[in-house]
N, C-alpha and C positions, 0 to 999 in steps of 0.2 A: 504494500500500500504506500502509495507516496504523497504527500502531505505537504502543503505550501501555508506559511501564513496568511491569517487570515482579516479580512479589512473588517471594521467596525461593523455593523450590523445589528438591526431591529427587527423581533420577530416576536408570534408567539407560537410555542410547542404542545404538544403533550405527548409524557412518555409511557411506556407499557404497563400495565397492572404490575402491581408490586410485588416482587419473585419470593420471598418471604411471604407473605399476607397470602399468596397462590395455595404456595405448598401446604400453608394450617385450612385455609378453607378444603382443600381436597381432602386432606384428611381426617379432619373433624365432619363434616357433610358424609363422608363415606361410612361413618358409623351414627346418622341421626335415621331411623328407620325411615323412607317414603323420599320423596322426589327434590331436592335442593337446586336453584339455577343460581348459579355462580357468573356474574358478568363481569367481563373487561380482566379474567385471567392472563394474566403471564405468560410470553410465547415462546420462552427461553429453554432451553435442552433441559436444564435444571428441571424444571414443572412438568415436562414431557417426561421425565425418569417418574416422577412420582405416579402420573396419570398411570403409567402403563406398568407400575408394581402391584397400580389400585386393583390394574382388570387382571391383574394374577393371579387376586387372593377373590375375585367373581364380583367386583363392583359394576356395574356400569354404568360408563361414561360416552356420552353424547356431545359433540357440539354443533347449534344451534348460530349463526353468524357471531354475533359476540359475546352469547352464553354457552355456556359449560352446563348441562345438565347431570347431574350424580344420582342416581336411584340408589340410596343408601341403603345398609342393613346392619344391625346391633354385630358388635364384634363373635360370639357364637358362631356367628353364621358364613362369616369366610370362608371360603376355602385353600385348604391348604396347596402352596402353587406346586405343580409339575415342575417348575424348573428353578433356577438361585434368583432371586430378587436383584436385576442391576439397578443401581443408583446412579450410574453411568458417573459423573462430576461431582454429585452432587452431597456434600454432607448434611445438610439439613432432610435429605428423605432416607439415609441411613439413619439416622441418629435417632429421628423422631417417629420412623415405623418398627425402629426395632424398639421404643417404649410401646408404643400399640400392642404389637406382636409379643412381647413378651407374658399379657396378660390375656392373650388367646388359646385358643385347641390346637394349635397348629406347630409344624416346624417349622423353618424357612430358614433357607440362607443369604444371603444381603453381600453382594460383592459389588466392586468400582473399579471406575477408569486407574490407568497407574499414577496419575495424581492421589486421588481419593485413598485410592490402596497405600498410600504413606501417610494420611491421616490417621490425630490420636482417636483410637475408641474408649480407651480405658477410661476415661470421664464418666462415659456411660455403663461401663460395664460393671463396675461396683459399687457406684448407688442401685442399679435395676437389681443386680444379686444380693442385696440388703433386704427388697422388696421381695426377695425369695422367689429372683427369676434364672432361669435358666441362661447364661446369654455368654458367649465365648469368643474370644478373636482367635479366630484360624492360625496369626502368625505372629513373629515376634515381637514387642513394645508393645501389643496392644491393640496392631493394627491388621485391619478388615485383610480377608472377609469375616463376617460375622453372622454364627450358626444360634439362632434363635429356637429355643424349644419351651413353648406357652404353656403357661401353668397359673397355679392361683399365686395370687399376689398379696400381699399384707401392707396397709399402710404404713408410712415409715417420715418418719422426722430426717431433713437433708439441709448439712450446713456447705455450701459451694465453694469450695477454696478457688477456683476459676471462677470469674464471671464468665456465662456462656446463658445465651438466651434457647441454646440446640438441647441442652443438656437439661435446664429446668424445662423445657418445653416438654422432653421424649420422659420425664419423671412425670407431669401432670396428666400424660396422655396413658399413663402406666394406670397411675393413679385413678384414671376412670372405671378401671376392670379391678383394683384391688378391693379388699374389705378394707374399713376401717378411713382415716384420713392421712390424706399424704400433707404434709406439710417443707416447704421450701425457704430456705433464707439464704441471698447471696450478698457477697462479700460489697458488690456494687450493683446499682440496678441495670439491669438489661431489657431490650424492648421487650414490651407485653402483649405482643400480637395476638400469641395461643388462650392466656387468660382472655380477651375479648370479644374473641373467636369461640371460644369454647361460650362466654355468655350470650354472645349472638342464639347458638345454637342451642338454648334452654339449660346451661347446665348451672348451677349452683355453687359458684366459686368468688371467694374470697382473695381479692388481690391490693395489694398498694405496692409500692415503690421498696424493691429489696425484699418484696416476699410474697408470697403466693400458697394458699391451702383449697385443698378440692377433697370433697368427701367420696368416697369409691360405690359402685353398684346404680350410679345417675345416668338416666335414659335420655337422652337429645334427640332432638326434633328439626327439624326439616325448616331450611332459611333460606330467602331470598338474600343474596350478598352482591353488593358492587363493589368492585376491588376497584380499592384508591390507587394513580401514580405511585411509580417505583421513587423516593426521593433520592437512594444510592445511584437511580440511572440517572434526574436529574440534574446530580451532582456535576456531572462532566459538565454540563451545559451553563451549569452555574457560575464556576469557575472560570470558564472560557469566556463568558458574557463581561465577570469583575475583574480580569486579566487584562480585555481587550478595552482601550479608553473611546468612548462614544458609544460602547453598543450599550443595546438595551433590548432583556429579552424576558418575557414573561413565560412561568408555567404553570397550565391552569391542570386542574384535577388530580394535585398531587399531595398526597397522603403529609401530614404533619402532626403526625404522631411524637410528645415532648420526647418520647425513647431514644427516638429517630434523628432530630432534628439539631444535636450536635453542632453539624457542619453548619449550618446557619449561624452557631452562635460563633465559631470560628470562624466565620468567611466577615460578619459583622466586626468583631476583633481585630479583623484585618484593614478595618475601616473601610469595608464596600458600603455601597449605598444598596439595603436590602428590606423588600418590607414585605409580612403578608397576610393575607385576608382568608381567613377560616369562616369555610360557607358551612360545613356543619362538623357534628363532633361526633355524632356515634353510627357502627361500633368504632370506627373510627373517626380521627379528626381530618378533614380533606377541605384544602384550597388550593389558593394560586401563591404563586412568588415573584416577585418584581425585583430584579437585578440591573445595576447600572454599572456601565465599565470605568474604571478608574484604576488609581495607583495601589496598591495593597503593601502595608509593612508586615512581618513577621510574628509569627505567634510564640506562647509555649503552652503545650496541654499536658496531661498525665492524668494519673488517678482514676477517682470515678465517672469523666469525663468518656474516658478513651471506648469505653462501652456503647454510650452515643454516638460514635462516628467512627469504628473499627474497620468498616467497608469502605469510607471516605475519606484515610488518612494517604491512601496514595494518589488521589488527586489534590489532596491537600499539600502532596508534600510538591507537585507541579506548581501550585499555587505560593508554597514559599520559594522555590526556585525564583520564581519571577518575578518577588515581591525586596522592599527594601529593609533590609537588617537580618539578625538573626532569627532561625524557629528551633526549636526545639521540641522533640515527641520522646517522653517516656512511660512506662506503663505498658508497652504492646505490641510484649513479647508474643502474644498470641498471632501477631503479620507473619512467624514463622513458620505458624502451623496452617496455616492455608492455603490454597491451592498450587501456591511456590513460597518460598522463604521469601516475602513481599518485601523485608526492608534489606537485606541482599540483590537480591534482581532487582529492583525498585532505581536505589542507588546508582546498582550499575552500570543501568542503562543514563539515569538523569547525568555521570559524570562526562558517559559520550558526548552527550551534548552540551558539557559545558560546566556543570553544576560545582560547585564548591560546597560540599557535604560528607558527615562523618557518620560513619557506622556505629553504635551503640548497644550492646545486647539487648536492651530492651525498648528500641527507638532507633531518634537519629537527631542529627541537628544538620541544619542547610543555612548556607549565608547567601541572601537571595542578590538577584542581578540580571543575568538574561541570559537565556538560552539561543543556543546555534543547532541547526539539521545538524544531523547524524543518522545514521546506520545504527537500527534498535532492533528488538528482540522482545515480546512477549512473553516471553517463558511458558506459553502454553496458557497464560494467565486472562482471565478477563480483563479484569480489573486494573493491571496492569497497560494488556492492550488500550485501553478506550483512554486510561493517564497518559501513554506517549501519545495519544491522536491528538490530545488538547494540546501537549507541551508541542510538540507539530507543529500544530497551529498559531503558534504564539512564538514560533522558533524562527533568526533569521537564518534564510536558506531553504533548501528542500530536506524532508526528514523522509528517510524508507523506513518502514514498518514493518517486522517480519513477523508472521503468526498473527497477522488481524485476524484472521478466520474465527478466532478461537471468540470475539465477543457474543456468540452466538448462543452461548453457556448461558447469560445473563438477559442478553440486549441485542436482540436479532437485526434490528433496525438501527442500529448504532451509527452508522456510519449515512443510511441513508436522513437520517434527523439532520447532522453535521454537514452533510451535503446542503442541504435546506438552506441554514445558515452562512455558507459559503456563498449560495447566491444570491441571498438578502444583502446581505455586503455588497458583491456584486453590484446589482441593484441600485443602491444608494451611490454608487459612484459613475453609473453609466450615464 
């Protein structure tokens, strides 16, 4: 992919159903008995793993122009699949069908791409066998595949030494087939998609900020859901919009969940001009966002921050590249365990182009300036990818991009959005 920067530009977007908010709707709806229509899902490879584990275990799923139809049925009634469960990329439908599955009739094996295949499981693997589940990693540290064997479950008290929103998620989905109550306290709060999700769909849970209790043997019902914008996809666009001085771009329909919404308080920090308007709050909160391009200085974050914007810290860290002073990121060590070591790759592609930044075990720090084309690499990484296409854009010179293909995990349309924006620019100078 080759990439030129890009001129100011006014526009307004909207990006995909939110890849996150996708995956809990399919799988809370696949367990409310009767017919649930899910609109504006997620078109990304990720939500496509989950869809096609559903029709494994005998869900069916339908779609309808921009609804998803799920004829659901109480967990009982699954059937146990013929073949291993792939999750293809995706950790959030390992993680959080093997809490399901573990409080099923069934076996099931869960295996992944070779990415995913080097993710940690053991998070999950010994809070669910606390809950007196059956549940194994095939190979060594911990990591997938993973041999699930359904059994009764018992309520269980869980203090989370990791903040992880996959981990407390796949325990409360445990916890709906357990006797007794499961209760959860994490060390920092994480989004709470599945709590809100789960009350959408009738169930009777108790949640605030850093904890979450659901009582087990609860029967859910059948919802009409419209899935808010992704805000981690319209990250890139955000940034690109506050990077670039004169443009101005709005995104309407996009999920502003406080879990979420982090990068906003960082991108604000950075002294963008950012404002936005929440047109309704439940089950979740959805509006638009109005960004305006200007100069941006430097951040520093950490703590229980980094939970809020753990998916948005590598286009953040684009955004301190090109911003003025120092940033600083610590806290999140967790960029290592996902789909590539994010603050390794991340780095070492931003140095190609220019960057003056230091590697940190748990972070990084960047002293911002400007970036030049170069010859980059995704690592196979989404998230990754669609961070050099902005830093591209904002880069003097031409930048090649190798492995764009791979945004297709998250953001199928990634590139054709960005294209959009290239000719609004365009446009304004013709």
């Amino acid at each position: 992919m080759e990439i030129e920067k890009i001129k100011a530009f006014r526009e307004k977007i909207r990006v995909p159903g939110d890849k996150s908010i996708s995956h809990r709707a399919l799988l809370v709806a696949a367990q409310a008995p009767g017919l649930s229509c899910l609109c504006g899902l997620s078109d990304s490879e990720d939500v496509k793993a989950t869809r096609q584990c559903l029709r494994q275990v005998g869900i069916a799923i339908e779609d309808e122009a921009r609804t998803t139809c799920v004829l659901g049925k109480g967990l009982p009634h699954w059937h146990e699949p013929e073949a291993a469960l792939s999750c293809e990329n995706s950790g959030t439908t390992m993680r959080l069908l093997a809490g399901l599955l573990a409080g099923s009739a069934m076996r099931a094996t869960l295996v992944g791409d070779a990415s995913l295949s080097n993710r940690p499981m053991q998070r999950i693997v010994g809070p669910l066998t606390l809950m007196g589940g059956q549940i194994q990693a095939m190979t060594d540290k911990g990591r997938p595949p993973l041999m699930v064997t359904g059994g009764k479950l018992k309520g269980c008290d869980h203090r989370l030494p990791i903040a992880s929103a996959q981990v407390k998620s796949a325990l409360l989905l445990a916890g709906l087939s357990a006797t007794g109550v499961t209760r959860i306290w994490e060390k920092h709060p994480t989004r709470d998609h599945t709590e809100r999700m789960l009350r959408a769909f009738g169930c009777n849970i108790d949640f605030s900020p850093g904890y979450a209790e659901v009582q087990g043997g609860q029967t859910l019902r059948p919802f009409h859901f419209q899935t808010p914008g992704d805000i981690s996809g319209a990250a890139f666009f955000l940034v690109l919009a506050a990077v670039t001085p004169g443009a101005e771009l709005v995104v309407e329909n996009v999920g502003l969940n406080p879990t979420r919404t982090g990068v906003l308080d960082v991108l604000r920090a950075m002294g963008a001009s950012l404002t936005c308007t929440v047109h309704r709050t439940e089950p979740e909160p959805v509006g638009s966002i109005h960004v305006s391009g200007g100069h941006l200085r430097g951040f520093r974050v950490g703590g229980a921050d980094i939970p809020r914007l753990i998916d948005e810290l590598p286009i953040l860290a684009v955004a301190a590249a090109l911003a003025t002073g120092r940033t600083e990121v610590r806290d999140a060590a967790e960029l290592r365990v996902k789909e590539s070591d994010r603050i390794t790759a991340l780095l070492t592609e931003l140095r190609q182009m220019g960057a003056r930044c230091q590697e940190l075990p748990d972070g990084f720090t960047i002293e911002g300036g400007r970036l030049s084309g170069a010859l980059v690499n995704s690592h196979g990484d989404h998230r990754l990818a669609m961070s050099l296409a902005v830093a591209g854009c904002s880069a003097e010179g031409i930048t090649l991009l190798r492995g764009a293909e791979c945004v297709a995990v998250s953001y199928r349309g990634f590139f054709t959005t960005l294209e959009s924006l290239v000719k609004a620019g365009e446009a304004l100078y013709a």
